[in-house]
C-alpha positions in Angstrom: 0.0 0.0 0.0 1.2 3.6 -0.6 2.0 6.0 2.0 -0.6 8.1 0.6 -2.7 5.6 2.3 -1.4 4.4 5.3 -1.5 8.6 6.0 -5.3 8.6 5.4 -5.4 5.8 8.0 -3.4 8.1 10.8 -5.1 10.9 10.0 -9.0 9.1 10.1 -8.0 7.1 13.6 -6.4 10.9 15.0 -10.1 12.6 14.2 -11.8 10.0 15.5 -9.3 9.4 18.9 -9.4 13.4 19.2 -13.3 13.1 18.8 -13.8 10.9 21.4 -11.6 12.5 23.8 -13.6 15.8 23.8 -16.9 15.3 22.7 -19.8 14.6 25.3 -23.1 13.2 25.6 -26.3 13.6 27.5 -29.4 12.0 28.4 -31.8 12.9 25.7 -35.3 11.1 26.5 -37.3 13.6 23.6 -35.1 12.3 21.0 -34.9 8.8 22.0 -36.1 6.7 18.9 -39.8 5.3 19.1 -43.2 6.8 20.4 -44.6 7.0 24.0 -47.7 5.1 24.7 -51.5 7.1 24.9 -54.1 4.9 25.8 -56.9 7.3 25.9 -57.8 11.4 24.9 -57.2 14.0 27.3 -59.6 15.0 29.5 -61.0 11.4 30.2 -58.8 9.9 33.7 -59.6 11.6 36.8 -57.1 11.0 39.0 -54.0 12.9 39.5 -50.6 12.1 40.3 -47.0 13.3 41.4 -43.7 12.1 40.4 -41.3 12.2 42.8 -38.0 12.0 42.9 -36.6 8.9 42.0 -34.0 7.2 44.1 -30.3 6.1 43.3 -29.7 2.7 44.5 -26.9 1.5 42.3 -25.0 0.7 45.1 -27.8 -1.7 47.0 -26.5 -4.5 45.1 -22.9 -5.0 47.1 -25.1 -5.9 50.3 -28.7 -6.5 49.2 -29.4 -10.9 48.8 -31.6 -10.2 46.3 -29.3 -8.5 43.8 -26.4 -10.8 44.4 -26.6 -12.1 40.9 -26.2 -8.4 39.1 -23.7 -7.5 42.2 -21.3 -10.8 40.8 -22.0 -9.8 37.2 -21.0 -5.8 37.5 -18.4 -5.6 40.3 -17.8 -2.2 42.1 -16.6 0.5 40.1 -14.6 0.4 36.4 -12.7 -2.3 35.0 -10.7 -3.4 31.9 -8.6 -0.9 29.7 -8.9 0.0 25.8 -4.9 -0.5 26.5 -5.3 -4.3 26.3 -5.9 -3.7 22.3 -2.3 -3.0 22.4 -1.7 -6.9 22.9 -0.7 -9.2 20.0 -3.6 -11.5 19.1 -5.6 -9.9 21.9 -9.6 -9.0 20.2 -10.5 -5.9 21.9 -9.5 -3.6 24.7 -12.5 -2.6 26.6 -14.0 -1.2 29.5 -16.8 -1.7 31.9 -18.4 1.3 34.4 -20.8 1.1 37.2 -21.5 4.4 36.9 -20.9 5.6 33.3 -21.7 9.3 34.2 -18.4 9.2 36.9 -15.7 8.4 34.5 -14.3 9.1 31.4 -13.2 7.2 28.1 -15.6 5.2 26.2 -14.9 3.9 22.7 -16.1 7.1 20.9 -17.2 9.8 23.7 -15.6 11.6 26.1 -17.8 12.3 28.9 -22.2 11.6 29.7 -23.7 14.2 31.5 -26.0 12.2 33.7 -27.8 12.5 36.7 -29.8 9.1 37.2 -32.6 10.4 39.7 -33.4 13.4 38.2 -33.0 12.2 34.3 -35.2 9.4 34.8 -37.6 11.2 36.8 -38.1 13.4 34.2 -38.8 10.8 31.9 -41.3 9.0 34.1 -43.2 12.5 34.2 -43.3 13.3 30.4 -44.7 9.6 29.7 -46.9 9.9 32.1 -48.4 13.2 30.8 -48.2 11.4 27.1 -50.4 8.7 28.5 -53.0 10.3 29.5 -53.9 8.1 32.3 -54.4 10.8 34.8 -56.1 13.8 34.8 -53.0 15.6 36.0 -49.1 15.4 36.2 -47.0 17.5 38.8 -43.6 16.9 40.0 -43.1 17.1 44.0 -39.6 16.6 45.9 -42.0 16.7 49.2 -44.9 14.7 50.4 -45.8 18.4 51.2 -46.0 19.5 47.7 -47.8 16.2 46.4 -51.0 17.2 46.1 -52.2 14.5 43.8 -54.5 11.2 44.3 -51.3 8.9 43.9 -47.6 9.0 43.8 -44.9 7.8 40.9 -42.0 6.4 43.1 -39.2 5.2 41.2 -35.4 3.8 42.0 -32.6 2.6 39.3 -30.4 -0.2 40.3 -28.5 -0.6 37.2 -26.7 1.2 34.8 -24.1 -0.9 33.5 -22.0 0.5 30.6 -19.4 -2.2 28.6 -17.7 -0.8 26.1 -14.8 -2.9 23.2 -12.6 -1.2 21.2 -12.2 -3.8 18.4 -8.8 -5.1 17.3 -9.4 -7.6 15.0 -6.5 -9.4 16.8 -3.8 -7.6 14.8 -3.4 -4.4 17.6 -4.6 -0.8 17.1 -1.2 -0.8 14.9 -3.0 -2.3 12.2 -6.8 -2.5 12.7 -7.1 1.4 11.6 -6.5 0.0 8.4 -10.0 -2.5 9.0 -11.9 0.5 10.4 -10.9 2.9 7.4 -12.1 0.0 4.7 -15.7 -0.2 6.5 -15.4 -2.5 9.6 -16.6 -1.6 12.7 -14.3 0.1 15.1 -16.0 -0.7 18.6 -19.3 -2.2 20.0 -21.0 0.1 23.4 -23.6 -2.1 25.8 -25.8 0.3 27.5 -27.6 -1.7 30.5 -30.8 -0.5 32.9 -32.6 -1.5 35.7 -35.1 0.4 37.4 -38.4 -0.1 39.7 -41.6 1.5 39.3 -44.5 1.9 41.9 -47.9 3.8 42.0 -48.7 4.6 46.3 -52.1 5.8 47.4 -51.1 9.6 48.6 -53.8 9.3 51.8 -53.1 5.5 53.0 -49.4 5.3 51.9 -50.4 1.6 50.7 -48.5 0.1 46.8 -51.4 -0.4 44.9 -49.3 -1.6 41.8 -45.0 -2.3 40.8 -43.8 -3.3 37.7 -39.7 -4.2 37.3 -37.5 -3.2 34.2 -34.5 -4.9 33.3 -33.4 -4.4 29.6 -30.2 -3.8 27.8 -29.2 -3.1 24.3 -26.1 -2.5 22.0 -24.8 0.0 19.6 -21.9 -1.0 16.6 -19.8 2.0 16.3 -17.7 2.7 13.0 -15.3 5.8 12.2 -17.9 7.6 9.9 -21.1 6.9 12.0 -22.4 6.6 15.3 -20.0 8.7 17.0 -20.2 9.7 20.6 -23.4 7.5 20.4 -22.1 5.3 23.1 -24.6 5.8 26.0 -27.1 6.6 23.8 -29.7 4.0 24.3 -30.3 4.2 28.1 -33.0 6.8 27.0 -34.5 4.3 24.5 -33.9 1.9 27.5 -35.9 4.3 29.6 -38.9 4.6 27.1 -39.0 1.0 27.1 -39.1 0.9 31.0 -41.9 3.4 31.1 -44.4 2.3 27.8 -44.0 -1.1 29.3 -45.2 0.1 32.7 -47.8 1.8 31.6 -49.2 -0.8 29.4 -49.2 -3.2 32.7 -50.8 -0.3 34.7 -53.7 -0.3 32.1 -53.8 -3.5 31.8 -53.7 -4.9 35.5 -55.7 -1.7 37.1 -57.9 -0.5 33.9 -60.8 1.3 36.3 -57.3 2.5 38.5 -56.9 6.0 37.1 -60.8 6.5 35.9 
């Protein structure tokens, strides 16, 4: 090959290393791909409700039974380094986070801008509204300032972020030269857990719960899907919510009437 080329290949794998390196994301539930659930016309439900905020409980799983499975799987804190592309027949460097929002370098972003309670609060609230199921949708950080029939309570667990670097086995010496001719340059696995519950504001009693645990994966290539890494915890987060919804209808139809 000419040196023509093997320039073109420095020059595409310096763009896309400086890219990553500065470049940051956020959590961007309006543009997260697919609609919200509605399930009747405004003006029809009348009960209200309150979203509070939702609680950050990540770190439950280190001492909680229950979670000792996902505490085994996703051990404390980050792990692995892209470095580990740098070793002769080695497939990937990589890297795993806890806590994707704490830490930096994933395989094409620098930073997420993240705040797990308040993000996926937010989200919860502008379903909600979507949906229609109640009359009315106000946030509250107080039992005080919840003056609605029921509360939205929700808590994330999980938020597990793997990301590879691919090396094709031949080092980042010579993959560049892969990723410049079309083949994918890293994979990101975006991972979330999270609890929903609907309490009666007067009694304090659960009338309903519903469990999400869902995880997806993005294929990242030097021309596309850049800084997309963490991308799909919003898509994750719509799926959480339209699912919970749907079993809200479904389980406690005459619920929000």
């Amino acid at each position: 090959m000419s040196k023509n080329f093997f320039r073109f290949v420095g020059i595409a794998v310096s763009a896309i290393t400086l890219t990553g390196c500065t470049n940051f994301a956020t959590f961007d539930y309006a543009e997260a791909p697919g609609p919200m659930v509605k399930f009747q016309e405004k003006g029809v439900a009348q009960k209200s409700v309150a979203v509070m905020p939702f609680l950050d409980q990540r770190g439950t799983k280190y001492f909680d039974r229950a979670q000792a499975r996902q505490a085994a799987a996703h051990p404390v804190g980050d792990h692995g380094s892209f470095y580990l592309g740098l070793i002769p027949l080695f497939p990937f460097g990589y890297v795993e986070k806890e806590e994707p929002e704490n830490s930096e370098d994933f395989v094409s972003l620098g930073r997420f801008h993240f705040n797990a309670a308040e993000d996926l609060s937010n989200a919860a609230e502008r379903s909600l509204k979507n949906s229609n199921l109640f009359s009315r949708v106000l946030r509250a950080n107080t039992l005080g300032q919840a003056q609605a029939d029921y509360l939205w309570r929700g808590k994330v667990t999980n938020t597990y972020y793997n990301g590879k670097m691919l090396t094709y086995c031949i080092t980042y010496f010579f993959s560049p030269v892969l990723w410049v001719l079309g083949a994918p340059n890293g994979v990101s696995e975006n991972e979330l857990w999270v609890d929903f519950e609907l309490v009666e504001r007067t009694s304090g009693k659960v009338v309903w719960q519903y469990h999400y645990r869902g995880q997806d994966s993005i294929v990242h290539w030097i021309y596309a899907r850049v800084g997309e890494d963490t991308s799909l915890y919003a898509k994750l987060m719509k799926e959480a919510m339209n699912g919970a919804l749907y079993d809200l209808n479904q389980k406690l139809p005459n619920l929000t009437k």
